[in-house]
C-alpha positions in Angstrom: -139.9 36.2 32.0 -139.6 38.8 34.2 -141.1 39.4 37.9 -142.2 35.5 37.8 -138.5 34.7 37.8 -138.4 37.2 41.2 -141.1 35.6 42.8 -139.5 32.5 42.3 -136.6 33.5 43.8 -139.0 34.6 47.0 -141.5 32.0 47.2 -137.8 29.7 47.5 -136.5 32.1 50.0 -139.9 31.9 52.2 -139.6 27.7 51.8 -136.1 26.8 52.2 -134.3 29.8 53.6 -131.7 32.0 52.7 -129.6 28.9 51.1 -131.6 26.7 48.3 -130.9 25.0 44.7 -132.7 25.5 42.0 -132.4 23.9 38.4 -132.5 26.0 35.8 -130.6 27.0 32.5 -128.0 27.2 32.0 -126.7 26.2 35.2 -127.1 22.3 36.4 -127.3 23.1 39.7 -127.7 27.1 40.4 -127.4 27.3 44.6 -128.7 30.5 45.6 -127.0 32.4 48.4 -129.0 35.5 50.2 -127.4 35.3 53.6 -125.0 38.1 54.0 -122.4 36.3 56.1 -122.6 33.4 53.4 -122.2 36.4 50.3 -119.2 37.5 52.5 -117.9 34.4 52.3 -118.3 33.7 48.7 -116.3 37.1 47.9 -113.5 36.9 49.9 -113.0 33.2 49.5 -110.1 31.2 48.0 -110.5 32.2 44.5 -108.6 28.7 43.6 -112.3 27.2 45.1 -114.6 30.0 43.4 -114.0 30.7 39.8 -116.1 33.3 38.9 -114.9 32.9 35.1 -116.2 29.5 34.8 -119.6 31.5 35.9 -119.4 33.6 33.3 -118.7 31.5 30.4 -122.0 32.0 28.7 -120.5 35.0 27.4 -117.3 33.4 25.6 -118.7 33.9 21.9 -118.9 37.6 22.5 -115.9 38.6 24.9 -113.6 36.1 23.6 -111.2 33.9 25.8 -109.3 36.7 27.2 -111.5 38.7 28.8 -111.4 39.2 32.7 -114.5 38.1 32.7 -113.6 34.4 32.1 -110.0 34.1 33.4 -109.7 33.2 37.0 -106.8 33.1 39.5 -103.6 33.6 38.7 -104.7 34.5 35.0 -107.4 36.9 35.9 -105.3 38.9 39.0 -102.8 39.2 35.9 -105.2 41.0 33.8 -107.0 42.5 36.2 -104.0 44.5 37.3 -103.0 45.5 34.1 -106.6 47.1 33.8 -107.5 48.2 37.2 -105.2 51.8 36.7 -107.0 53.1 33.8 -110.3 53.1 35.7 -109.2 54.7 38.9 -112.0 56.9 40.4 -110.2 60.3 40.0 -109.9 59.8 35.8 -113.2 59.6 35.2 -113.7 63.0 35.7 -111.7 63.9 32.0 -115.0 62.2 30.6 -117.7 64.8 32.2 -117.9 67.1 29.4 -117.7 64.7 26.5 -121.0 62.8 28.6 -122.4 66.0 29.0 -122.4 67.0 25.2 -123.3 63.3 23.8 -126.5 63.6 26.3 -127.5 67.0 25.0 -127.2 65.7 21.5 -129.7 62.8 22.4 -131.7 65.0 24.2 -132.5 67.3 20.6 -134.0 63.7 19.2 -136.9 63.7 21.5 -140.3 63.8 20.8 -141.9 66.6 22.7 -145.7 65.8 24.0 -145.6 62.3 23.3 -145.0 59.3 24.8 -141.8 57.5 24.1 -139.2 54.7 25.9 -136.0 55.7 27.6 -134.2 52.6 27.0 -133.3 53.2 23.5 -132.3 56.8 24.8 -129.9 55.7 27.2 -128.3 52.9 25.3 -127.5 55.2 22.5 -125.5 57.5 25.1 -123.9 54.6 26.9 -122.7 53.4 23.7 -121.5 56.4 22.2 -119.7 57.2 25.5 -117.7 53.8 25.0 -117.1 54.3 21.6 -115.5 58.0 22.3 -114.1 57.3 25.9 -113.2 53.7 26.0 -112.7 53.1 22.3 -111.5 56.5 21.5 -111.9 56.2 17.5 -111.7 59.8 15.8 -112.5 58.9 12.2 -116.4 58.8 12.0 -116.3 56.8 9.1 -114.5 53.6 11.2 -116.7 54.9 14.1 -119.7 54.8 12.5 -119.3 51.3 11.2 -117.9 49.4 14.1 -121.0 50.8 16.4 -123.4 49.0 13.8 -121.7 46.0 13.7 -120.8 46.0 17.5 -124.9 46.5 17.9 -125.3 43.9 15.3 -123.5 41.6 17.1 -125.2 42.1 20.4 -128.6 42.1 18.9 -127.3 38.4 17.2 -125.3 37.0 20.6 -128.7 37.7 22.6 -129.8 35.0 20.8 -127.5 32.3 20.0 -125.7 32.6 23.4 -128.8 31.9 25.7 -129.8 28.9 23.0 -126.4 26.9 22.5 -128.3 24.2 20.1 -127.8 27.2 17.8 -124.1 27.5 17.8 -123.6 26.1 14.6 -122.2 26.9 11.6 -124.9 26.5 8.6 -124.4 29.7 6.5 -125.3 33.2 6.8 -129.0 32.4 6.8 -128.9 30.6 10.6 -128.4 32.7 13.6 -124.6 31.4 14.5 -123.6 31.8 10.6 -125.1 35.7 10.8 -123.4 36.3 14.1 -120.3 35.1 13.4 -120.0 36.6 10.2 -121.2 40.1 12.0 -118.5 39.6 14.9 -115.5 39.0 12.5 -116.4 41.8 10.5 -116.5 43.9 13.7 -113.1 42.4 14.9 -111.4 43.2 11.4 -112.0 47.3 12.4 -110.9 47.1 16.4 -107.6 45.1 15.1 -107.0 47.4 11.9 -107.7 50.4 15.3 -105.0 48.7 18.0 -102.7 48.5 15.1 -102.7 51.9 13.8 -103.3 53.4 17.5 -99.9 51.4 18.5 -98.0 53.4 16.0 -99.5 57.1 17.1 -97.1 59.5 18.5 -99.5 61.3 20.5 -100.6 57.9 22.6 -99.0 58.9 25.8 -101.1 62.0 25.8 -104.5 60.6 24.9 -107.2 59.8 27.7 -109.4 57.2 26.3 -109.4 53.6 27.9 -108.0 52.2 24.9 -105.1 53.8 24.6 -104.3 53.8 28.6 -104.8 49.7 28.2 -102.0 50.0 25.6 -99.7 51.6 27.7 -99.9 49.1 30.3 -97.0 46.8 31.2 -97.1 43.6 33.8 -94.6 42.7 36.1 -92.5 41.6 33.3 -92.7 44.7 31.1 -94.8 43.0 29.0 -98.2 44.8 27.3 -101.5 43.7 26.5 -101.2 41.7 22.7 -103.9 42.9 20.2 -106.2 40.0 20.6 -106.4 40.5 24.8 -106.9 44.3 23.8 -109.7 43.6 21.9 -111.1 40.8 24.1 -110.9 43.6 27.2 -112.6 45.9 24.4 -115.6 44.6 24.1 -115.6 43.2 27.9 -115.9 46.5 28.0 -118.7 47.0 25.6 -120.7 44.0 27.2 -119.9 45.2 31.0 -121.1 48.6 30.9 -123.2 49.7 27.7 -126.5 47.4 28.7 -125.7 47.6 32.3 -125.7 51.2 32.6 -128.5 51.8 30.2 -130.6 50.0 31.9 -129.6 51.1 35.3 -130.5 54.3 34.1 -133.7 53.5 32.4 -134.6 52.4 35.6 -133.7 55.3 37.9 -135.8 57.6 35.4 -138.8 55.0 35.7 -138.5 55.5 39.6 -138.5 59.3 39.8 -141.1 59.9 37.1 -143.8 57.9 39.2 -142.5 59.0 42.7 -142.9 62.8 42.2 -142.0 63.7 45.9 -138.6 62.5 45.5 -138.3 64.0 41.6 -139.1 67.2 42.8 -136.6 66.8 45.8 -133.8 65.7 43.5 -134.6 69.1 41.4 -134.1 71.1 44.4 -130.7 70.1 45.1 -129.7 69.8 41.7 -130.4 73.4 41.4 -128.8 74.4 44.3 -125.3 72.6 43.0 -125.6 69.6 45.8 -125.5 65.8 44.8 -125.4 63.7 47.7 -129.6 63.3 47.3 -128.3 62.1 43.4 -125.5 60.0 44.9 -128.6 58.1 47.1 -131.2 58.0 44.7 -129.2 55.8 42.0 -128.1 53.6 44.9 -131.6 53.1 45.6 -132.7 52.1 42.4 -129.7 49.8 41.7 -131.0 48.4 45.4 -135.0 48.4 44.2 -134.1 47.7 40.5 -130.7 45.4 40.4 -130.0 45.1 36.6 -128.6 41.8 37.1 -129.7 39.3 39.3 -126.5 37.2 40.2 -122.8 37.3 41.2 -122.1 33.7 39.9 -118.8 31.7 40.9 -118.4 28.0 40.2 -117.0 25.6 42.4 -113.7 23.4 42.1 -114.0 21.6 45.2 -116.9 20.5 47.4 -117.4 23.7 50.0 -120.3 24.3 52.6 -122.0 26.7 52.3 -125.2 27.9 55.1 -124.7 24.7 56.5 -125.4 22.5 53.6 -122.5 20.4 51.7 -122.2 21.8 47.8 -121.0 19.6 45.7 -117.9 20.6 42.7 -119.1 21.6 39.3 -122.2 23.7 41.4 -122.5 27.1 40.6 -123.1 29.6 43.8 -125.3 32.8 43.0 -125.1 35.7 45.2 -128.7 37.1 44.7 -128.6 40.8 44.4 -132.9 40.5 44.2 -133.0 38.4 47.7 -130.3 40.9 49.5 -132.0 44.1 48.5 -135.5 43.0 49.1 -135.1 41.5 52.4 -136.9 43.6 55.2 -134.6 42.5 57.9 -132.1 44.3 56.1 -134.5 47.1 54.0 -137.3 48.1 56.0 -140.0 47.9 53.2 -138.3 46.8 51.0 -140.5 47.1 48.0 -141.0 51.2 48.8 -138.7 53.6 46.9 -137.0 55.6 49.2 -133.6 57.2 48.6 -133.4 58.4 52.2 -132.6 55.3 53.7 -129.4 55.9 52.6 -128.8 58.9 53.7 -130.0 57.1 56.9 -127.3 53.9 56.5 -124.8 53.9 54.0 -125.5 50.4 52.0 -123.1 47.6 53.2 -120.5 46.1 50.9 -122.4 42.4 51.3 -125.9 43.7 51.2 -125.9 46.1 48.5 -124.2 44.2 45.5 -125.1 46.0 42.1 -121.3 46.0 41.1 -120.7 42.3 42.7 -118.0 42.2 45.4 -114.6 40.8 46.0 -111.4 40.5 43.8 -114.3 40.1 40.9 -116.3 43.9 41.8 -117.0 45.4 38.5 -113.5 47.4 37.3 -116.3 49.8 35.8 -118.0 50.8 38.7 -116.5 54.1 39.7 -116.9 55.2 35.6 -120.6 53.4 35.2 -121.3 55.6 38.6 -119.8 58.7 37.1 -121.6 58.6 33.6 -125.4 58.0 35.6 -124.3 61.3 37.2 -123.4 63.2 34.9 -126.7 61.6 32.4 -128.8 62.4 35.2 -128.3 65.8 35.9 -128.2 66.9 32.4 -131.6 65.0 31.5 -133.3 67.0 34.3 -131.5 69.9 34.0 -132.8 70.4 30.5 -136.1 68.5 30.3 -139.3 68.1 32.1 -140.5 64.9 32.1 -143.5 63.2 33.1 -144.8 59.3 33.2 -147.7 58.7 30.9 -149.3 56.9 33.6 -148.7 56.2 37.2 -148.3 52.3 37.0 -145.2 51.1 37.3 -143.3 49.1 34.5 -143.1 45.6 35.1 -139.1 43.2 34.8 -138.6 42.0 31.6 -135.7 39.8 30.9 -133.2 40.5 28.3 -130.2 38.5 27.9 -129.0 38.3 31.2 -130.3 41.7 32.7 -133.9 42.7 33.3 -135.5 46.2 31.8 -138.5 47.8 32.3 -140.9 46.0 30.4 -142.2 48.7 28.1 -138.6 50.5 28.0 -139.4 53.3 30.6 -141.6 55.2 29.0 -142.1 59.1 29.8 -143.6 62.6 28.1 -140.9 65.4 27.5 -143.5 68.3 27.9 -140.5 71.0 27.4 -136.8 71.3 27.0 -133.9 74.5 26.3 
């Protein structure tokens, strides 16, 4: 699936408006929300009625119980203070040169004069980013081996999570048997980690995410135990290595087959200004959204565009519908970073990072790390698209890549 899921979502939109239902797994009853006023009111609403953890519960095998993705309320303000400090805007900026020197290191892998796919590219720098700055494990033996299972289990949950009939147990040779097996092997090294990280002297002077998470204390005093650690851990993992990745897959796809705005973005790059970078991602998260919904489920019948919804519905603010609408994008479907440097994008039309007491806690670092990727890429390389067609959606898991992995021709490079 890819673009057909899209133009579903349109063909609805044209039919019923900017409120419809739609049934389709692994929601019962999925009600699809594009009206602004309506997204407003699915963000700010009582989060007792809109549990955005029950929304998100596909992803229990992999997160675990106590991420901040699934707790809601009382549970998830809890956590979500506890967390919200160590990715404050300001602090991502301690990460800049380790980004910088993990993209040049990708960047000496590349074939030059052939064709070949981003994606993989920009997954292995996202990941290595969260493995040094979020993880921050030194010894490249433990390193090493928790990145292959981590992607191991990734690879295995893409599977058995978005196909529940095969959650079960039946030995290493079915998928569940695999992917457990995988994920307990990966959550022997982040526990044998948090325990020997707790008992560092240096851990009020180290920067990484980790160790900041550790230092944390609630109203009560109380830290983070080892098995929320590692839950927020690979939150953390799951929230922004695919995401970003892909976001940046994307925004590469888009400037190599709209030169005019590639050679732009050089210009100012070269002359040290990034306010045309700062609008060109946010027009390809607009054009491209990696993920199509901001899901919350409801506890209590709630009206919504007019229409009575009943409990146990889940409500999906479509990122697709919002940023393709013409009333609100004049042609919609053209990429065109100036628009907002026309209009600043609008916290309940532009929804990339969701909204509300749920907005992604990564955003400011995800932002950050396409930055700083960016700019060294094109800094160093010139890159061209093989051809001028552009690359279809295809789904994966729950986002959608460019369906042949954004593929480009490094003709030169440092």
């Amino acid at each position: 699936m890819g673009y057909g899921e899209q133009v579903l979502l349109e063909r609805c939109q044209r039919r019923y408006g900017n409120v419809f239902m739609i049934r389709v797994w692994p929601f019962e009853r999925l009600v699809v929300v594009a009206d602004p006023d309506e997204v407003k009111r699915i963000f700010r609403g009582d989060a007792t009625l809109l549990h955005a953890g029950e929304g998100n519960k596909i992803l229990e095998p992999l997160v675990g119980l106590q991420s901040v993705l699934l707790l809601d309320e009382s549970d998830h303000m809890h956590q979500r203070k506890l967390m919200l400090p160590s990715f404050h805007g300001d602090r991502m900026r301690v990460y800049g040169d380790l980004m910088r020197e993990i993209t040049d290191e990708e960047i000496a892998r590349w074939p030059v004069g052939e064709p070949f796919a981003l994606h993989g590219p920009m997954q292995a720098i996202t990941l290595r980013v969260i493995m040094r700055a979020v993880f921050g494990i030194e010894d490249a033996g433990r390193l090493g081996r928790l990145e292959r299972l981590l992607m191991r289990m990734l690879d295995l949950g893409q599977t058995t999570m978005m196909a529940p009939f095969l959650q079960h147990d039946l030995g290493t040779r079915s998928p569940w048997g695999r992917f457990t097996a995988v994920r307990a092997a990966a959550d022997e090294v982040m526990f044998a980690e948090i325990r020997e990280r707790r008992g560092q002297p240096d851990l009020e002077e180290r920067s990484d995410v980790l160790s900041l998470l550790m230092q944390a204390r609630d109203e009560s005093g109380e830290p983070m135990s080892d098995r929320a650690l590692r839950d927020e851990l690979v939150t953390l993992l799951v929230a922004g290595y695919e995401t970003t990745a892909t976001q940046l897959a994307w925004t590469f796809e888009r400037l190599l087959r709209h030169p005019h705005v590639l050679d732009r973005l050089l210009g100012e790059l070269a002359a040290q200004k990034e306010g045309y970078l700062d609008v060109v991602i946010k027009e390809c998260q607009r054009s491209r959204p990696v993920l199509t919904y901001a899901m919350r489920r409801l506890t209590a019948p709630m009206e919504v565009g007019g229409y009575s919804v009943e409990a146990g519905a889940t409500l999906g603010a479509s990122a697709w519908l919002l940023h393709h609408n013409p009333e609100i994008y004049p042609d919609p479907y053209t990429f065109r970073p100036e628009r907002f440097e026309e209009r600043p994008p609008e916290t309940y039309t532009w929804t990339p990072f969701g909204g509300g007491v749920r907005r992604c806690l990564g955003a400011a670092f995800a932002t950050y790390e396409m930055k700083v990727v960016l700019r060294t890429v094109l800094e160093r390389c010139r890159l061209e698209a093989p051809d001028a067609k552009p690359e279809a959606l295809r789904r994966r898991m729950i986002t959608f890549v460019p369906a042949k992995g954004a593929r480009a021709v490094l003709h030169s490079r440092p």
